[in-house]
N, C-alpha and C positions, 0 to 999 in steps of 0.2 A: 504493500500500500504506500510506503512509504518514496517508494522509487515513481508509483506509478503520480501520485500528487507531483515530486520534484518534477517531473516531466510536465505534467501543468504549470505549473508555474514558470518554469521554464522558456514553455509556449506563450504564454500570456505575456511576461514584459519580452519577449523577442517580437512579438504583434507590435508593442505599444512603441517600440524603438523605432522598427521600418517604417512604421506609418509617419512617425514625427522628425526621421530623417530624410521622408520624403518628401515631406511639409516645408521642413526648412532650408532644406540644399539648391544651390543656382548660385545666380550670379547677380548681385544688388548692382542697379541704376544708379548712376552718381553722373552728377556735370565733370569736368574736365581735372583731373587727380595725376599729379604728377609729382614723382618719385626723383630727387635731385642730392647731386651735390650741393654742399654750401661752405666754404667758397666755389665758385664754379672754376674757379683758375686760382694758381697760385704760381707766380711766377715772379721771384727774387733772387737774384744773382749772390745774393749774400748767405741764402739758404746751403750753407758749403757741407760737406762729409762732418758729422756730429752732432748736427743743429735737429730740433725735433719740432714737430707741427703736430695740429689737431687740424682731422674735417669732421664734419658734421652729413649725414643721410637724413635727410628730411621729406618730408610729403606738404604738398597743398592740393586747397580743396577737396580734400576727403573729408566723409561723412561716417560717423559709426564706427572708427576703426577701433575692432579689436587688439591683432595680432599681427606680427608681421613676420618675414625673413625676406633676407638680398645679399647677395654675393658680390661684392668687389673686388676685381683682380686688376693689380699694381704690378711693374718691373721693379722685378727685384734686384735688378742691378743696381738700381737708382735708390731702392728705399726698401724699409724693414718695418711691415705693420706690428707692432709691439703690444696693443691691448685695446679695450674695446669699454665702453658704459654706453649701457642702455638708459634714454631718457622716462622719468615717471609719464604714465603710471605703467610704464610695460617693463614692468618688474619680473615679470614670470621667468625666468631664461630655458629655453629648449638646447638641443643640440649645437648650439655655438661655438667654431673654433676658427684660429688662424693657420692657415698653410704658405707657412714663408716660403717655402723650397717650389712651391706649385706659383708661389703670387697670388695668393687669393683670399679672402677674411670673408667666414657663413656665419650671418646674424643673425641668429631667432631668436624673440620676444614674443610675449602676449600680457597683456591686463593680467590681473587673479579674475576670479570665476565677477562675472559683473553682466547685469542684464542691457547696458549701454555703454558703448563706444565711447572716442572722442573725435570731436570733428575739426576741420579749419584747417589749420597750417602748423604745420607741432614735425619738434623734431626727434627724430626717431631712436640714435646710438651716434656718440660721438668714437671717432676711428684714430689714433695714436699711432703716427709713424718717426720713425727714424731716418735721417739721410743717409746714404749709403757712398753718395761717388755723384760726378756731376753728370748730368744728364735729360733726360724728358720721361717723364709717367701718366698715364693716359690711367686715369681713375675711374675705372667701366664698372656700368652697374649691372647686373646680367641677372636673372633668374629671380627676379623679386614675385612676393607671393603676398598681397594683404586679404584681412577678409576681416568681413563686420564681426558683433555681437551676437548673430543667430549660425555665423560659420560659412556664409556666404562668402564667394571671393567677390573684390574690388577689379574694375579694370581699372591702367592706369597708362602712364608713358614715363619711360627714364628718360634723366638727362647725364649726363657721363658728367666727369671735371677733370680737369688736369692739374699737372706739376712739374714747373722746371725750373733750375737752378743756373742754364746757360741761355743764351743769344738761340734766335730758332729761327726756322724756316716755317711756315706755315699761310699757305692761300687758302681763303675760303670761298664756295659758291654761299651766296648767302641769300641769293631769291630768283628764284624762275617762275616770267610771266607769260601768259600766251593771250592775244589779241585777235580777232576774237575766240575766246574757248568753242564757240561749236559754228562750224559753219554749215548750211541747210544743202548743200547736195555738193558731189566733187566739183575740184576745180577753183574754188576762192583760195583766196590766198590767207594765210597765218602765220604774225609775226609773233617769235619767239623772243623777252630778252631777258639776258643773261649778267646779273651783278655777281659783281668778286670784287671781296676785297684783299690786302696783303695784309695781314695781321702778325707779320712774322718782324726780326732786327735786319733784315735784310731787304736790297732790292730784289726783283726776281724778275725772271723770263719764263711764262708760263703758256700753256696750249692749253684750246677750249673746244672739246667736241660735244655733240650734241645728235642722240640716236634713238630710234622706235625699234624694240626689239637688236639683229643686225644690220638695221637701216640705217648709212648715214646720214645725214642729214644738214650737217655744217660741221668745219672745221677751221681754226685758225692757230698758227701758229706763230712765234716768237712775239709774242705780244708783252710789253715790259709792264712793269706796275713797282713804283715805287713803297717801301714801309712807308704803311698807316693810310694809302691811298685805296681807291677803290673806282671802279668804272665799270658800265653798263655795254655789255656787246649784242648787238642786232641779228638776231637769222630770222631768215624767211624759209615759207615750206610750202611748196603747189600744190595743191592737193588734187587735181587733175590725175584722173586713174588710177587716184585710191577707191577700196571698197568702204562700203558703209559699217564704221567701227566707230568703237571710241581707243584713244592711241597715249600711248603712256610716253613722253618724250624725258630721256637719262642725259643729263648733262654733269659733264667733269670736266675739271680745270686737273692740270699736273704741272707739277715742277720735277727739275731733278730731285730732290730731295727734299721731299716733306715730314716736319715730324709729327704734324697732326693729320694723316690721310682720311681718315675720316669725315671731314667737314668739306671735304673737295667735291662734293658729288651735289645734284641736287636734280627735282623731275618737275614735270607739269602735266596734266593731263588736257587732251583735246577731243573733240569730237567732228565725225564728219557727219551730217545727215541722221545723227541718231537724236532720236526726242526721248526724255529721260523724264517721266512724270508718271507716282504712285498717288494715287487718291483714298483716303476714306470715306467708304460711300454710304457706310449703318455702323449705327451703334445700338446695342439691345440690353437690356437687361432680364433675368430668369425670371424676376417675379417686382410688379410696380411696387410693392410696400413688403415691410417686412419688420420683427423686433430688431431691435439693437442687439448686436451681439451676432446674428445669424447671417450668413452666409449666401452672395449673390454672386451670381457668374453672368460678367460682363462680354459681350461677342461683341466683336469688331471684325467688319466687312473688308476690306484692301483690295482692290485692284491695280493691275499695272495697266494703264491708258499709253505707258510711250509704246516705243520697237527696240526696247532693249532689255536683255533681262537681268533683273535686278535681285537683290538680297536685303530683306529688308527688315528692319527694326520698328516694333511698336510698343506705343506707351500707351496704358491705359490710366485714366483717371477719375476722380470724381472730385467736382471743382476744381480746384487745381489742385489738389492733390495726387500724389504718382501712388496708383495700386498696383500695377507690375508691368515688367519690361518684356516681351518676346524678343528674341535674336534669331541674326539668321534663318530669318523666313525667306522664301527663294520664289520667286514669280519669274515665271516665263512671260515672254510677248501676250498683253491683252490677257493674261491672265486672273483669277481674283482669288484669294482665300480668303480663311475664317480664323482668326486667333482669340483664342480665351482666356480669361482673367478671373481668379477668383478673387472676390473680393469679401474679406472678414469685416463686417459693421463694427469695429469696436469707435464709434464715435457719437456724438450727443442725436437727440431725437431730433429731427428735421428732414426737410425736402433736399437731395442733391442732383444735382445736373453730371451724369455720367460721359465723358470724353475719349475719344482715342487721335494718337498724332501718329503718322507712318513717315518713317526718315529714311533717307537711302545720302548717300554721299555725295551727289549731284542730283537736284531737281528744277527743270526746269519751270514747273509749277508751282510757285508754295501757296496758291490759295487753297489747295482741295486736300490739302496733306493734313488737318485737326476737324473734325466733328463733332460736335453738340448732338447727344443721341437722348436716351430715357431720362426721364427725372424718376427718383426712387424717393421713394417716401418711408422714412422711419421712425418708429414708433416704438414705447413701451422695452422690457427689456427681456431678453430670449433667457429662457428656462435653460439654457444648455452652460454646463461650465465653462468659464473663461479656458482652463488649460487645454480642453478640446477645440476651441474655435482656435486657436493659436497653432496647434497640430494639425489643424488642416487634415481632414479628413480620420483625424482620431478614434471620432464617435462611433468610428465600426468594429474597436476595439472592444468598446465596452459590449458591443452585441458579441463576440470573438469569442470574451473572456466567459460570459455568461452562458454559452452555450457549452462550452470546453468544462465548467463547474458543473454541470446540469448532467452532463456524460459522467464526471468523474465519482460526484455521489450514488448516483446509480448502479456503476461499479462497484462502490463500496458498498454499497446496500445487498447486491447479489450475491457480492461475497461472504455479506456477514448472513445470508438466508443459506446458502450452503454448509457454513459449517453449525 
């Protein structure tokens, strides 16, 4: 008896786990979260072999942040990461270590157990290095992982930093525009132009090419540019007996010898004859009124109106409140789907106007991309526990458990009539 109840029980929180892990797993919606050095450059000629530095790894614009980890990898010829502190409250430490022989320092933090994040611009783990020998170090951030309060990850963008102790060579492409980005059938013409500036102790003589795919597209060569100067270069492209695409144009600047290769490249996208426009065309909700507390599933209609197919992201809301993001939805040509949203009422009694916005990365429409759909009306408060509406789809635990006890006494009833 005793084996056969552990097996219940068992059963029952393995139920109450999946269900509330599959409640709260994804990926949370945030505006623009970027993961940086700070300082972003450090460059002092006096920083000689023995002298020591701190950076700092910071985030802005995140919201809810739990937890984190990021790896940054240093030349270890130039420098020796020596030790690390995590900024409050991400006191928690995980697997954190420095590998000087590899170049690279794995930061993991988290909060202690806390039912909310923190948000804004906070800085993460300050980073303690040593100078090593003179030279350049490119402070790359690689492999960072945030995630909120309920375990969701964060999207974000790094920015690298550097480090040097010498005179450097360094050109950057620093903006590529294209005039007009879409033109309506082959054959118009589109100017490309191209800034750089020299950001290095040196003059330089540097080449500029410019390519779609292995298309060239312009090139120029021995073009000089003085330290601290910068200048705008012109290509033009025919677009005469192209086919009807959208075209990704790579531009790079080189020198002989760069120590920051990285920031030498830069793109633009264009289009020929392709029309780029996703629309929301309905928005519904399950049920017009409802308690507080209980559970409404929001549908939102999306169509692709251009000739291009797209991937597309929706936000569902209510007022302007964000209830959940889809990614990665995929419309072919003229196509339309359906994306769903559950939405947990946990908010005061009242009438809300429910919304959906479809984003894709170029639109050439933005009036039909938001919709105003149902108004929901709520009322009174739902008989259902708080910790079930939060598990998202929980309450079929407790039918789960109930049935799996209702089997189990049974069993022990039969048994104890047998002996």
């Amino acid at each position: 008896m005793k084996t056969t109840m552990g097996k219940t029980l068992l059963l029952i929180f393995s139920t109450i786990l999946v269900l509330v892990a599959l409640s709260n797993n994804g990926i949370k919606a945030q505006g623009p979260v970027t993961v940086y050095v700070d300082p972003p450059s450090i460059a002092d000629l006096t920083m000689t072999p023995g002298n020591t530095f701190s950076i700092n790894i910071s985030v802005s614009g995140v919201e809810d942040l739990w937890g984190y980890s990021v790896v940054l990898s240093y030349n270890t010829t130039v420098l020796t990461a020596t030790a690390y502190h995590s900024y409050d409250p991400f006191t928690t430490p995980g697997p954190s270590r420095i590998n000087d022989t590899a170049g690279w320092a794995y930061l993991y933090f988290t909060m202690p157990l806390s039912p909310q994040g923190v948000s804004g611009n906070v800085p993460l783990v300050k980073l303690d290095f040593t100078v090593d020998a003179l030279g350049v170090s490119l402070l790359d951030l690689h492999d960072t992982n945030l995630s909120d309060a309920k375990g969701r990850g964060i999207s974000y963008t790094e920015v690298d930093g550097s480090f040097t102790n010498v005179k450097v060579h360094n050109i950057v492409v620093t903006n590529v525009t294209a005039s007009p980005k879409r033109v309506a059938a082959p054959g118009g013409l589109i100017t490309i132009n191209v800034t750089v500036a020299n950001r290095g102790d040196f003059d330089e003589t540097y080449n500029v090419t410019i390519k779609y795919g292995s298309v060239l597209i312009g090139e120029e060569t021995a073009l000089f540019l003085g330290t601290g100067e910068n200048t705008t270069r012109t290509f033009s492209w025919d677009t005469t007996g192209v086919e009807l695409d959208e075209y990704t144009f790579e531009v790079k600047a080189t020198i002989a010898l760069d120590n920051y290769p990285k920031d030498n490249t830069g793109s633009v996208r264009v289009r020929v004859g392709v029309i780029r426009d996703v629309a929301v065309t309905n928005v519904t909700a399950s049920q017009p009124e409802a308690a507080v507390g209980e559970s409404i599933i929001v549908r939102a209609t999306i169509k692709n109106l251009g000739n291009f197919t797209e991937t597309v992201t929706v936000h569902a809301k209510y007022d302007s409140t964000l209830i959940g993001t889809t990614t990665n939805q995929v419309l072919e040509v003229y196509a339309q789907t359906y994306v769903t949203s559950n939405w947990h009422t946990n908010v005061t009694a009242g009438e809300y106007v429910l919304s959906a916005e479809a984003v894709i990365t170029e639109d050439d429409n933005l009036t039909n991309n938001v919709l105003e759909g149902d108004m929901v009306r709520l009322g009174g408060t739902s008989s259902i526990p708080i910790i079930f509406l939060y598990a998202g789809g929980a309450l079929v635990a407790i039918i789960v458990v109930a049935v799996i006890l209702r089997f189990a006494l049974k069993a022990r009833k039969s048994q104890s009539t047998s002996v």
